[in-house]
C-alpha positions as CSV (number, residue, x, y, z in Angstrom):
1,X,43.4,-51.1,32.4
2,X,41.9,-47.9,32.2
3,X,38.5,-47.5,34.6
4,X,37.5,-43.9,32.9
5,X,36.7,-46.6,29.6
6,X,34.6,-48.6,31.8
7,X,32.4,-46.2,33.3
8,X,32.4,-44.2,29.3
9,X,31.6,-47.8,27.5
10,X,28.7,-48.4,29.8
11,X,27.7,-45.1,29.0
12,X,27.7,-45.4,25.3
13,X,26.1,-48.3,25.7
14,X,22.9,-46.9,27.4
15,X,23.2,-43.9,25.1
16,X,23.4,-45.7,22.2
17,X,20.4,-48.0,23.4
18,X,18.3,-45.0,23.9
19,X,19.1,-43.6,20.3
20,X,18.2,-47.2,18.5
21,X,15.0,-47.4,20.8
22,X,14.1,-43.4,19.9
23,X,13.5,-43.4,15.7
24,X,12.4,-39.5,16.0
25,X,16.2,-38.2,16.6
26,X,18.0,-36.7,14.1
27,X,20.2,-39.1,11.7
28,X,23.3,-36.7,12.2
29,X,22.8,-36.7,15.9
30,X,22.6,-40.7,15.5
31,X,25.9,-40.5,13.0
32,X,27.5,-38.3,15.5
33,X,26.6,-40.5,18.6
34,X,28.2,-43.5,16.5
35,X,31.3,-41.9,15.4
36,X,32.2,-40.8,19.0
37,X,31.6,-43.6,20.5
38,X,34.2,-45.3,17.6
39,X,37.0,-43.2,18.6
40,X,36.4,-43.6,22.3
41,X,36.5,-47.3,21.7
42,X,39.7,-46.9,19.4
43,X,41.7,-44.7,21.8
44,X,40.6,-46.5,24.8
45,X,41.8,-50.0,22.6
46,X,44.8,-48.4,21.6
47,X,45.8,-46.6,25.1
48,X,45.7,-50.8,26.4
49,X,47.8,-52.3,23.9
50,X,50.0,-49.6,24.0
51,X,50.3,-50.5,27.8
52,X,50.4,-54.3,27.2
53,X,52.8,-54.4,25.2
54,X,55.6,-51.7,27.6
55,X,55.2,-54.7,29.9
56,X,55.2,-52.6,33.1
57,X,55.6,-54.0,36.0
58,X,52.9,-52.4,37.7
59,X,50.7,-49.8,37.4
60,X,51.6,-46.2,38.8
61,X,49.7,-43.2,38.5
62,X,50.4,-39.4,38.7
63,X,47.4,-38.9,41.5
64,X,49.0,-42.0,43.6
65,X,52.3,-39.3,44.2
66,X,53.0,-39.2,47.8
67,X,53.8,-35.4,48.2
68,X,54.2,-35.7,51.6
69,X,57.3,-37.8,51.8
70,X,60.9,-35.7,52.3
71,X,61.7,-35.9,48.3
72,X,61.7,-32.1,47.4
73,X,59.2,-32.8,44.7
74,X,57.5,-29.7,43.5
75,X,54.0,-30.6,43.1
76,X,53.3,-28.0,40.7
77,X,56.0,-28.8,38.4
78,X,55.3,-32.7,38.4
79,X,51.7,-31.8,37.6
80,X,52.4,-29.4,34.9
81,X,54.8,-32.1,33.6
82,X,52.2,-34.6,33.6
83,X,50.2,-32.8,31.4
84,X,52.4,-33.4,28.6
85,X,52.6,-29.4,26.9
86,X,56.2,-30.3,26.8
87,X,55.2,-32.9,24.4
88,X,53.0,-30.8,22.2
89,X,55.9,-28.1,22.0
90,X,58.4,-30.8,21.0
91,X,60.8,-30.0,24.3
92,X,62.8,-32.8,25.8
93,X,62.8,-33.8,29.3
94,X,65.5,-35.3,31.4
95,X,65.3,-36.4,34.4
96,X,68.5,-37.2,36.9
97,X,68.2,-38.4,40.7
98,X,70.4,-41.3,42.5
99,X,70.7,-44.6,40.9
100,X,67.6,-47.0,42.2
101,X,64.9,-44.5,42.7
102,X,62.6,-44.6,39.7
């Protein structure tokens, strides 16, 4: 569901190939390596349920936005939006347009 895991888990992988081959690094390096690559795989695991299980309908993404079209989206805003500060600074968001559109 999410390509940036696919490209990360192949790179753990290859990292984490290199660090068994290599006995002369560091066991904290090694113990780091590991536990990064545990919450990498349990964000990326979670992130996928979590979108399993909201059942969308299909998948949409901020970057596929069509700017262009005659909506009077502010691009600016939308981005900012999408970068979720509003979350972190417990605000709430509503959203109003014409019935049918999102």
């Amino acid at each position: 569901m999410i390509s940036n895991s696919i490209h990360s888990g192949f790179l753990y992988v290859a990292f984490g190939t290199f660090v068994q081959s290599n006995p002369t690094l560091l066991g904290i390096l090694r113990l780091g390596i590991l536990l990064d690559r545990e919450m990498a795989v349990r964000q990326t695991r979670k992130i996928n349920t979590r979108l399993r299980k909201a059942k969308l309908r299909q998948n949409s993404y901020i970057e596929d936005i069509d700017f262009r079209h005659p909506r009077d989206l502010d691009k600016s805003l939308v981005m900012r939006l999408a970068g979720c500060e509003w979350v972190k600074e417990r605000n709430n968001l509503i959203i109003t347009g014409p019935t049918g559109v999102g």
